[in-house]
C-alpha positions as CSV (number, residue, x, y, z in Angstrom):
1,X,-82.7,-2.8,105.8
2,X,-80.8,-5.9,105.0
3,X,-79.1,-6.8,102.0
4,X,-79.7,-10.0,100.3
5,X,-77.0,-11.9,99.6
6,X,-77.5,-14.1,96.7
7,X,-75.3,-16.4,95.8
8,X,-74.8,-18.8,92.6
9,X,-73.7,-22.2,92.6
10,X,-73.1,-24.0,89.2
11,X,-73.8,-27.6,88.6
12,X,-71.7,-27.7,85.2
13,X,-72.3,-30.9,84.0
14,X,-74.8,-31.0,80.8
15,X,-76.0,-34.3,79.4
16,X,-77.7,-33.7,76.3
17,X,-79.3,-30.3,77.7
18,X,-79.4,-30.8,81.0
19,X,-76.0,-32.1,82.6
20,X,-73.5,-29.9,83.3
21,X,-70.2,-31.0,81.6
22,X,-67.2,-30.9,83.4
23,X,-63.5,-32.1,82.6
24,X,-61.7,-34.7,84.1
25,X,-59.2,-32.1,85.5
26,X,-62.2,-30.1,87.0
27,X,-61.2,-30.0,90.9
28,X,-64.2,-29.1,92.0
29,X,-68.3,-27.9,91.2
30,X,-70.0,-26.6,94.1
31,X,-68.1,-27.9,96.9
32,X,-68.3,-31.7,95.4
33,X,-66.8,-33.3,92.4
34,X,-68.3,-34.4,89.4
35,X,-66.8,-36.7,87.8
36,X,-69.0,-38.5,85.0
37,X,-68.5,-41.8,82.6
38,X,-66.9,-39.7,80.1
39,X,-65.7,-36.0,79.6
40,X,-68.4,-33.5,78.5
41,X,-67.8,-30.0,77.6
42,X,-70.1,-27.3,76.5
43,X,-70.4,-27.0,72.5
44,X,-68.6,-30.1,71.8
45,X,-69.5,-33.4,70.6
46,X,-69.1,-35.8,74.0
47,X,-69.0,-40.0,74.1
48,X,-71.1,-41.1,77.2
49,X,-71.4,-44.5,78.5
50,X,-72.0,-46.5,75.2
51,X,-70.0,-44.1,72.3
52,X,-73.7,-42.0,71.8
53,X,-72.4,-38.4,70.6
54,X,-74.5,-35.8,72.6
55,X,-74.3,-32.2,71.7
56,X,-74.6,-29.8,74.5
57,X,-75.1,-26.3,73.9
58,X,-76.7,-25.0,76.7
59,X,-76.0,-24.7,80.2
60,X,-78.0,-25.6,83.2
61,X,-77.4,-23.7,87.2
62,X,-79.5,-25.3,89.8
63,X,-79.4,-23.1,92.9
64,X,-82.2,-24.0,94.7
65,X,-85.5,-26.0,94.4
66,X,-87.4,-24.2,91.0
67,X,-89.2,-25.5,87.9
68,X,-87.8,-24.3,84.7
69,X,-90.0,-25.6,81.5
70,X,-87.5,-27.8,79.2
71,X,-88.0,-30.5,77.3
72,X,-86.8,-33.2,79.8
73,X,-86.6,-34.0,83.3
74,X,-83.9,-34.4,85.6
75,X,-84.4,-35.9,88.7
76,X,-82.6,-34.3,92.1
77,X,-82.0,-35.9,95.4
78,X,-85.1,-33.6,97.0
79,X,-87.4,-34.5,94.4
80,X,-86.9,-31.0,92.2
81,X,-87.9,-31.3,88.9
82,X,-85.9,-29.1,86.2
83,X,-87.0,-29.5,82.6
84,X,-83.9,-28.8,80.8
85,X,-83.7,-26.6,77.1
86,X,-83.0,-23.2,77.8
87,X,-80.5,-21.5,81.2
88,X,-81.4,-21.8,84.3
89,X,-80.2,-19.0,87.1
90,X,-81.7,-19.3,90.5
91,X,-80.3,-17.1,93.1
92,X,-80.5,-18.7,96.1
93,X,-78.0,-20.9,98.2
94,X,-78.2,-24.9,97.8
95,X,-77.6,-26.0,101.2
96,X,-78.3,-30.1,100.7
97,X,-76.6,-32.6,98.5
98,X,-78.0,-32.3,95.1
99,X,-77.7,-36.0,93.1
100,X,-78.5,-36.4,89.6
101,X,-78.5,-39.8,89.6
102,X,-80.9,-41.9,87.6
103,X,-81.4,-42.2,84.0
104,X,-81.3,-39.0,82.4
105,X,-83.3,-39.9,78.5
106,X,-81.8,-37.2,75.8
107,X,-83.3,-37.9,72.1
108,X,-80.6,-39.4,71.1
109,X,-80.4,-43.4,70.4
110,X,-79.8,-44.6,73.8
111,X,-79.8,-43.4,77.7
112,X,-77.0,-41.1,79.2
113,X,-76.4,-42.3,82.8
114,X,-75.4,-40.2,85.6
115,X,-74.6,-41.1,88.6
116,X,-72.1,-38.8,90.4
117,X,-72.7,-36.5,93.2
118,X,-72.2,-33.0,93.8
119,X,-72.0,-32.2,97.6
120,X,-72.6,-28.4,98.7
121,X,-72.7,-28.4,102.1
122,X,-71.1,-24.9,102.1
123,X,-73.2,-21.9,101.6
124,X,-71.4,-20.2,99.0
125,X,-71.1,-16.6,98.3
126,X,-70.5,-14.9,95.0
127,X,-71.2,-11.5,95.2
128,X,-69.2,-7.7,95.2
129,X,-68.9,-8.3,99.3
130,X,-71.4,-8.0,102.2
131,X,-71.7,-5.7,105.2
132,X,-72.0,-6.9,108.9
133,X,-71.9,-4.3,112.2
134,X,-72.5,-5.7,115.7
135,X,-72.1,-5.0,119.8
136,X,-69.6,-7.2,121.6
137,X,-70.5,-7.8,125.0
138,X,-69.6,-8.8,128.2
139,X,-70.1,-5.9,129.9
140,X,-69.7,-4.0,126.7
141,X,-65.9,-4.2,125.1
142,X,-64.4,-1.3,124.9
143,X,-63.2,1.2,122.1
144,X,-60.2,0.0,120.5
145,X,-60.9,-3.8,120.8
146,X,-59.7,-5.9,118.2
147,X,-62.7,-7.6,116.2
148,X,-61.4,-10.4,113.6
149,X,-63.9,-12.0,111.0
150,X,-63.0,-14.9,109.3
151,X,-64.4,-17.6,106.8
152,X,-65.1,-21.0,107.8
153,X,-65.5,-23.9,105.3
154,X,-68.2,-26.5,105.9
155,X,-66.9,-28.8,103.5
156,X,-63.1,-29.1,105.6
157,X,-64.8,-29.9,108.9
158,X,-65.6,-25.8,109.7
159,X,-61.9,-25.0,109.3
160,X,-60.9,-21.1,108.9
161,X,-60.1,-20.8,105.4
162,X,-57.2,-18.2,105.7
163,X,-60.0,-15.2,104.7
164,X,-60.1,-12.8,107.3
165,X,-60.7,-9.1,107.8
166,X,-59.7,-7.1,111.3
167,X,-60.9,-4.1,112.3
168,X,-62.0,-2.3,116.0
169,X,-64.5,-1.3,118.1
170,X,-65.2,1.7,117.3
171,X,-67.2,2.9,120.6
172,X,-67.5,1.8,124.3
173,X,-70.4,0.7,123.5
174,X,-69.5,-2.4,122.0
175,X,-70.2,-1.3,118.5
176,X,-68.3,-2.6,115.5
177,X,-68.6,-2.4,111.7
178,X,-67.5,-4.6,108.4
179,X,-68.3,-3.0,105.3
180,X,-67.9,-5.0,101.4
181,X,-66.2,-8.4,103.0
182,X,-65.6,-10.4,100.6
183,X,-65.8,-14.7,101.7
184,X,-67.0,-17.0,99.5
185,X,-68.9,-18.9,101.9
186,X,-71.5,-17.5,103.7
187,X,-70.5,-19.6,107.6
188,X,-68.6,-17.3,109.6
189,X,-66.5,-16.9,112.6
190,X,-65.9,-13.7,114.9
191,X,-63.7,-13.0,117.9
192,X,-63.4,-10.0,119.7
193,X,-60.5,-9.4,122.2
194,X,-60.2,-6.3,125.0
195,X,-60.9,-4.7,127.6
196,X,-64.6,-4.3,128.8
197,X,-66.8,-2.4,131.3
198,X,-67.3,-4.7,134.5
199,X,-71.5,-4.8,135.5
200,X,-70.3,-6.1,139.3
201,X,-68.4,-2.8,139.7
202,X,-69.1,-0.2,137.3
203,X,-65.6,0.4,135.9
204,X,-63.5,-0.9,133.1
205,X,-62.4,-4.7,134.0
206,X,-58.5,-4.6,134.2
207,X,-57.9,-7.7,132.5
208,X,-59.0,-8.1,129.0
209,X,-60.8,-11.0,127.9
210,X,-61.3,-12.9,124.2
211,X,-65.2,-13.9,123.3
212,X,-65.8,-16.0,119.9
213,X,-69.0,-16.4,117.7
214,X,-70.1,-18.3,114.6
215,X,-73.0,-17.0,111.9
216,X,-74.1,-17.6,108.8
217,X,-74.4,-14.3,106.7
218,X,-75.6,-16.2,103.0
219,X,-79.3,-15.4,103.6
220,X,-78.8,-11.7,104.2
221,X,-77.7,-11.2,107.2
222,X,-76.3,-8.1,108.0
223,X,-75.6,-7.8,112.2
224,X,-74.1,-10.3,114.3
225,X,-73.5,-10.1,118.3
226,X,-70.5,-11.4,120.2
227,X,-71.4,-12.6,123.5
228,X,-71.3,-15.3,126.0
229,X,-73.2,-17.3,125.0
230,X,-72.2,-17.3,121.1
231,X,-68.7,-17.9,122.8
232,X,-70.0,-21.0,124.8
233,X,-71.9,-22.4,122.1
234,X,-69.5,-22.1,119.8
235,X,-67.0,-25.7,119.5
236,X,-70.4,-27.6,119.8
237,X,-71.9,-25.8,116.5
238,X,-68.4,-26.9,114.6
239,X,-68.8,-30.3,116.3
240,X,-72.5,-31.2,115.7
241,X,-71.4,-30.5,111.8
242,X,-68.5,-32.3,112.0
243,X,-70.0,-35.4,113.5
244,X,-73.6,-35.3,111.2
245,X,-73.2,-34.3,107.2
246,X,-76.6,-34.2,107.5
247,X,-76.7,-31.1,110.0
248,X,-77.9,-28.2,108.6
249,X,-75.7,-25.1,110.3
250,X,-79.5,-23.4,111.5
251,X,-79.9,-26.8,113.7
252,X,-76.5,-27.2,114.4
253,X,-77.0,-23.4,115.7
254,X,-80.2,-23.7,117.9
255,X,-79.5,-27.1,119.2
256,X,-76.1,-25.7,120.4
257,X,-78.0,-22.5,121.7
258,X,-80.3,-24.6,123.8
259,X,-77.8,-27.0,125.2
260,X,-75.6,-23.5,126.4
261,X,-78.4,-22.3,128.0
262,X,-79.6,-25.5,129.5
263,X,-75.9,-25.7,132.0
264,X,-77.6,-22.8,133.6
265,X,-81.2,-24.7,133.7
266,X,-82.4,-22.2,131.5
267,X,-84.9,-23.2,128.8
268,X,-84.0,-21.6,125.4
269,X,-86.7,-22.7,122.9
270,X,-88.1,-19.3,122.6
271,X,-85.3,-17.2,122.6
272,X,-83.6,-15.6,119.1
273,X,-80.2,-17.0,118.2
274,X,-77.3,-16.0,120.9
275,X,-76.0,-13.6,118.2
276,X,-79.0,-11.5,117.9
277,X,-79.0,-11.6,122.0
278,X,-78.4,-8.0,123.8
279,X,-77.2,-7.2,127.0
280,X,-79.3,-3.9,127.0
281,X,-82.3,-5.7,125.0
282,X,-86.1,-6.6,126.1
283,X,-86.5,-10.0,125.6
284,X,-86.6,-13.3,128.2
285,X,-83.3,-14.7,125.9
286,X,-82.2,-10.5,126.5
287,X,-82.6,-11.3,130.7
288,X,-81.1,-14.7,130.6
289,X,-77.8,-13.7,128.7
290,X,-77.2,-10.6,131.7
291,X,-77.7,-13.4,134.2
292,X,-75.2,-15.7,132.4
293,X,-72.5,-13.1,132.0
294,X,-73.1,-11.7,135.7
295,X,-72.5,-15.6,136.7
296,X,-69.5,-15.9,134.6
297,X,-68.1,-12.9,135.4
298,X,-67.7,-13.8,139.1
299,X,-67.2,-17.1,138.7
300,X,-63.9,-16.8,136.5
301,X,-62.5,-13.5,138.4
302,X,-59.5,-11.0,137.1
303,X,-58.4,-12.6,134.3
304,X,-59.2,-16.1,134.0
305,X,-62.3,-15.2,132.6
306,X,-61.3,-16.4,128.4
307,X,-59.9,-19.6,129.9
308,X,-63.7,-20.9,132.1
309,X,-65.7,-19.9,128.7
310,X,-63.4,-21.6,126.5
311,X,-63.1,-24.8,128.8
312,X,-66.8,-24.8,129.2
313,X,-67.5,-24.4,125.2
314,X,-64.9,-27.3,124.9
315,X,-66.5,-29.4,127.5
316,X,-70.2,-29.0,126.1
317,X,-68.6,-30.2,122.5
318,X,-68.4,-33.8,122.3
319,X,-72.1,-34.3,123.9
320,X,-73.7,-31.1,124.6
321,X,-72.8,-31.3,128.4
322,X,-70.8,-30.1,130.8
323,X,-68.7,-32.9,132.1
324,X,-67.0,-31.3,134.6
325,X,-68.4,-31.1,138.2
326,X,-66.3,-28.9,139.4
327,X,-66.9,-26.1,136.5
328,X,-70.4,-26.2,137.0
329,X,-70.2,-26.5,141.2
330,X,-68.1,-23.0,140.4
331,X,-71.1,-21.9,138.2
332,X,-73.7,-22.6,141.2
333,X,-71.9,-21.2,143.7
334,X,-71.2,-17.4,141.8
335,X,-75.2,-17.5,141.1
336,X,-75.9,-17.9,144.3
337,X,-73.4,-15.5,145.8
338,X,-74.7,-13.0,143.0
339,X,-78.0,-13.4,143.6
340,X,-78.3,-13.1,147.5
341,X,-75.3,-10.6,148.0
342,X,-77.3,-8.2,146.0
343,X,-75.2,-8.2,143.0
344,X,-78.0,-8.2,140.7
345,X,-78.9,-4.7,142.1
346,X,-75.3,-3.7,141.6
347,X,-75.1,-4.7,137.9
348,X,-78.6,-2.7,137.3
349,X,-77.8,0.5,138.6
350,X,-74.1,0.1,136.4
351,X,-75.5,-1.1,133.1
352,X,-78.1,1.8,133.2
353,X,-75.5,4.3,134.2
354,X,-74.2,3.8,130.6
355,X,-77.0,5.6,129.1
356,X,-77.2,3.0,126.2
357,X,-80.4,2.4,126.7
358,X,-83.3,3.5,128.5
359,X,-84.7,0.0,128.8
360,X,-85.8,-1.7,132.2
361,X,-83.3,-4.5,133.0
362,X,-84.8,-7.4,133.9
363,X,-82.6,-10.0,134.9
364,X,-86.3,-12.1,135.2
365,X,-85.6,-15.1,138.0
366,X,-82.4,-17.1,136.0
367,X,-80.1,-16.6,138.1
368,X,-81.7,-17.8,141.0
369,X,-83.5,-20.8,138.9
370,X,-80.0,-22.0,138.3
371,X,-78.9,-22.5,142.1
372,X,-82.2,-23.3,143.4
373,X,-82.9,-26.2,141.5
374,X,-78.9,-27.4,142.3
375,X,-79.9,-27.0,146.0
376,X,-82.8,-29.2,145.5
377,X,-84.9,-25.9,147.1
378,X,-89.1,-25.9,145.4
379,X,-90.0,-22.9,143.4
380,X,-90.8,-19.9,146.1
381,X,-94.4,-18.8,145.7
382,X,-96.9,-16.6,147.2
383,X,-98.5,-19.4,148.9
384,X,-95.1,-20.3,150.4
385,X,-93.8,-16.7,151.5
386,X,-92.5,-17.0,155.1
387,X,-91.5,-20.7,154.8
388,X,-88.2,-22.2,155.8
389,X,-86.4,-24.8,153.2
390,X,-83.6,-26.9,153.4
391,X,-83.3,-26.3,157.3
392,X,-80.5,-29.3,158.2
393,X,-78.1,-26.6,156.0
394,X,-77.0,-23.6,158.1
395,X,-78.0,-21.0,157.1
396,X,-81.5,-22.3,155.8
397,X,-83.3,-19.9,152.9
398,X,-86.7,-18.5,153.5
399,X,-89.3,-17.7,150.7
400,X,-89.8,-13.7,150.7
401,X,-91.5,-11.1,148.6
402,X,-88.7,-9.1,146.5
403,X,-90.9,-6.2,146.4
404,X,-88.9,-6.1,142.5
405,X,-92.4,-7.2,140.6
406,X,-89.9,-8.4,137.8
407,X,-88.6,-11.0,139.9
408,X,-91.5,-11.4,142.8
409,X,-91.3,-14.0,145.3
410,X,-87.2,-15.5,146.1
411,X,-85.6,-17.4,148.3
412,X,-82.7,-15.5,150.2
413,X,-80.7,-16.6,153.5
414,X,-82.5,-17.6,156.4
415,X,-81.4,-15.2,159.5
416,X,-82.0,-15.3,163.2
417,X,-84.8,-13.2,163.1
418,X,-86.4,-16.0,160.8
419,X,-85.3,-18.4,163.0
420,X,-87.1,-16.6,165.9
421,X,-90.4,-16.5,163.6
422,X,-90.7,-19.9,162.0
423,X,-94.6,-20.8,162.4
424,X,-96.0,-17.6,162.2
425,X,-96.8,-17.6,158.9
426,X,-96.5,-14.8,156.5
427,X,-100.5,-13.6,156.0
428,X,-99.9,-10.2,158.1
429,X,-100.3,-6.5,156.9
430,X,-97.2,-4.6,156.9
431,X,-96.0,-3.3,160.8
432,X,-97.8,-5.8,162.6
433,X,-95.2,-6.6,165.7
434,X,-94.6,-10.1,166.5
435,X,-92.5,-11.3,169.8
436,X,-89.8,-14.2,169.0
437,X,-91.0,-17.3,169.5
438,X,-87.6,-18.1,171.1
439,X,-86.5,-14.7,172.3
440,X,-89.7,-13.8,173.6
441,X,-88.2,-10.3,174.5
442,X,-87.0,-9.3,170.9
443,X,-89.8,-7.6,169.1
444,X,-90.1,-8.1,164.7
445,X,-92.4,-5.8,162.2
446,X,-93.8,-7.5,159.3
447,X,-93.0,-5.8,156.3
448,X,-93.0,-6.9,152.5
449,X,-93.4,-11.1,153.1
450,X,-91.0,-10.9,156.1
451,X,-89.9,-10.0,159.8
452,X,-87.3,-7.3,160.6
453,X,-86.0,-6.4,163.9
454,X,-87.8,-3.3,165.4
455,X,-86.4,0.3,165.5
456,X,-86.6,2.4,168.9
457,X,-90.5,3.5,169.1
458,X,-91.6,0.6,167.3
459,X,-90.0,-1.6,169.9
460,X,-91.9,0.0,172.8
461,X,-95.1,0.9,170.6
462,X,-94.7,-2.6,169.3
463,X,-96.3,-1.3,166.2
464,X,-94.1,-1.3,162.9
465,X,-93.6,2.7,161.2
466,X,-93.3,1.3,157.5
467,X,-95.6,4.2,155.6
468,X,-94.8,7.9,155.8
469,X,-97.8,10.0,157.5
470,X,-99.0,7.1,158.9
471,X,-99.9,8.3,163.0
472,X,-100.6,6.4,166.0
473,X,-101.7,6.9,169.4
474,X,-101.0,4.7,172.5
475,X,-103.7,4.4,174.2
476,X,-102.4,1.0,176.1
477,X,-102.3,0.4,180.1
478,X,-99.0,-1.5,180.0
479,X,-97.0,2.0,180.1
480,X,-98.9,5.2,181.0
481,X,-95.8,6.8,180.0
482,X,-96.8,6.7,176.1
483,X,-100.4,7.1,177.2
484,X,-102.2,10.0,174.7
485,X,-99.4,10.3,172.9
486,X,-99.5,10.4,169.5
487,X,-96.9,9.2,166.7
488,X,-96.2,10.3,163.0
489,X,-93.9,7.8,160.9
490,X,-91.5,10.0,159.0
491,X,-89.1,9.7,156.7
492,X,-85.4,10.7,158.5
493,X,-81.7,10.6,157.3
494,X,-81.5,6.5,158.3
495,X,-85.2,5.6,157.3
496,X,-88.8,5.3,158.4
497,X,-89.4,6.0,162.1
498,X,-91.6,6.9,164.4
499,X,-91.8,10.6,165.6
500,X,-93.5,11.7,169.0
501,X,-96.0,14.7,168.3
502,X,-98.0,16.6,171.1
């Protein structure tokens, strides 16, 4: 399925038979310089430290951390222990700072010293070329977007090195493909640039829109997503390795990840890396990248939708926080718009009308976690369902049932009608009548965690028609007008309602 990617990194510098000689003029082994106490090269005689002549005639590549049986030891940063005599090949990536730097004994009349350093931060590639196909999404771009690849170099502070390969999406289903690329560092960069299909509307946005993502392809990888959240994440990955030579690019990655995630109070810790994220996938991290791009998508409008995720990603890169109130005011106000007005219903019915995939899209409750917890609102419960919060704001929310049992119990806008019913608590069956507490002549049906306003029969029956084939018969002394008549709730052009039968 995937194809390793090995790659070989050569420490050239042989002392006796186990540092790697290299030349003065050597500009570089590895990523790092080596630069010894005197000039060693392979199959020649070499003066080291105090005029010992030391033959070397074999060569010794440390990749990663492996025990090769040789006569001595050499001692590396992490503790490896390679016993030098014979080649060494190990094909992995060294992603640490290898040192050979203590006293390195060859049977020879004194001890060869080395003390230089060899830094490979980079995860280098040496290999015929590697293969990498992906979906960029917003909505999903469209055929004939522009998809650019390019290499980044750790060592130069995760600068493009002028590598690059272009090519297009090649259906509208975000889909595009690289085939023998060949970097020779595994860290990557991708951006993707077009037009894509809008999940508020269900057509092709107008405006096109440029999303960015970073990846690291040396351990095999073989797909990478471009998203909104690789796009937001993506100048605090280059900064966290910037700022820390200690970083690894995997923690740079997830910390980044988590902090994206966490402007929309969303808790990533579970969730696969952005760039395996799917706007038709299955997963929690699946649901809380459609809420983040429905968010965006409305907060940013027609085109200004490259400039808010670039000004966000560029705002969460010095600290991992959006400094900016008034991005993030913008952020909670879309959520919330989205979320009550429906929109999440909207973007469903689109995204499915695609026929990419026949999964269930749950959007889960992100979108409204994010503007809740801004409002200062309490989680909405089933204990809570009919309660009134934040009433000095106008409108308040109540808690309701969604009757969506991915989502369940949500806080929407407080109405009249709610208004009219506060106190009455919510533990009724559906079509139980209740008279406002205020407008003691308006009559409201219970029915799925809340009151409605009743609909012709049901306001003289006082009874709520919310099941098909459900009957009734009046049999009160209020109106001997309905008296004996009998009622059958059926379903009609406009709804449920309540039909006289004889």
């Amino acid at each position: 399925m995937k194809n390793r990617l090995n790659k070989v990194l050569c420490l050239s510098a042989i002392m006796g038979a186990v540092l790697v000689g290299c030349s003065e003029d050597s500009e570089s082994v590895a990523g790092g310089a080596v630069e010894d106490f005197g000039v060693v090269a392979n199959l020649d005689t070499v003066f080291v430290h105090d005029s010992v002549k030391v033959k070397v005639k074999d060569t010794v590549r440390v990749h990663d951390s492996v025990k090769v049986k040789v006569k001595d030891t050499v001692l590396v940063h992490d503790s490896v222990k390679v016993k030098v005599k014979d080649t060494v090949v190990v094909h992995d990536l060294v992603k640490d700072t290898v040192r050979v730097h203590d006293s390195v004994k060859v049977k020879v009349k004194d001890t060869v010293v080395v003390k230089d350093t060899v830094n490979t931060k980079d995860t280098v590639l040496v290999s015929k070329g590697f293969n990498l196909s992906g979906f960029a999404q917003k909505g999903p771009f469209l055929k004939g977007s522009e998809v650019s690849l390019y290499e980044l170099d750790a060592s130069n502070g995760m600068q493009p090195t002028g590598k690059s390969n272009t090519d297009l999406v090649i259906a509208n289903d975000g889909s595009f493909s690289f085939e023998g690329v060949q970097f020779n560092s595994g860290l990557v960069g991708a951006s993707v640039t077009g037009k894509f299909f809008n999940e508020f509307n269900g057509s092709n946005n107008f405006y096109p829109a440029t999303l960015r993502g970073i990846s690291d392809v040396s351990g095999g990888r073989t797909t990478m997503n471009v998203n909104v959240m690789t796009a937001l994440e993506y100048d605090r990955v280059i900064a966290l390795m910037q700022n820390d030579p200690d970083m690894t690019f995997a923690a740079a990655k997830k910390q980044a990840e988590m902090e994206a995630f966490a402007i929309f109070e969303i808790d990533a810790t579970g969730f696969e890396l952005s760039e395996d994220l799917d706007l038709f996938g299955t997963s929690d991290g699946d649901a809380a990248l459609r809420s983040v791009s429905l968010i965006l998508l409305r907060a940013a409008l027609n085109d200004a939708l490259t400039g808010m995720v670039n000004a966000l990603s560029a705002d969460l890169a010095d600290n991992g926080k959006i400094d900016d109130e008034s991005l993030v005011e913008s952020l909670i106000v879309s959520a919330e718009r989205s979320d009550l007005g429906g929109r999440i219903e909207y973007a469903k019915e689109n995204l499915n009308s695609l026929n990419i995939s026949d999964n269930e899209l749950d959007f889960g409750k992100y979108m409204q976690e994010f503007w809740r917890k801004n409002k200062g609102l309490e989680e909405c419960t089933a204990e809570k369902v009919g309660d009134i919060g934040l009433m000095e704001e106008k409108p308040a929310y109540i808690c309701v049932d969604s009757s969506d049992a991915s989502v369940g119990t949500v806080w929407r806008r407080a109405t009249a009608i709610d208004y009219d019913t506060i106190g009455y608590g919510h533990d009724y069956k559906n079509g139980i009548a209740k008279y406002g507490s205020v407008n003691t002549d308006s009559v409201y049906i219970f029915e799925n965690g809340s009151f409605r306003r009743c609909i012709e029969w049901e306001c003289s029956l006082a009874v709520g028609c919310v099941k098909e084939g459900d009957t009734y018969k009046y049999d009160g002394e209020e109106n001997v007008y309905y008296k004996d008549y009998n009622f059958e709730c059926v379903m009609t052009e406009k709804g449920l309602k309540w039909k006289v039968v004889k």
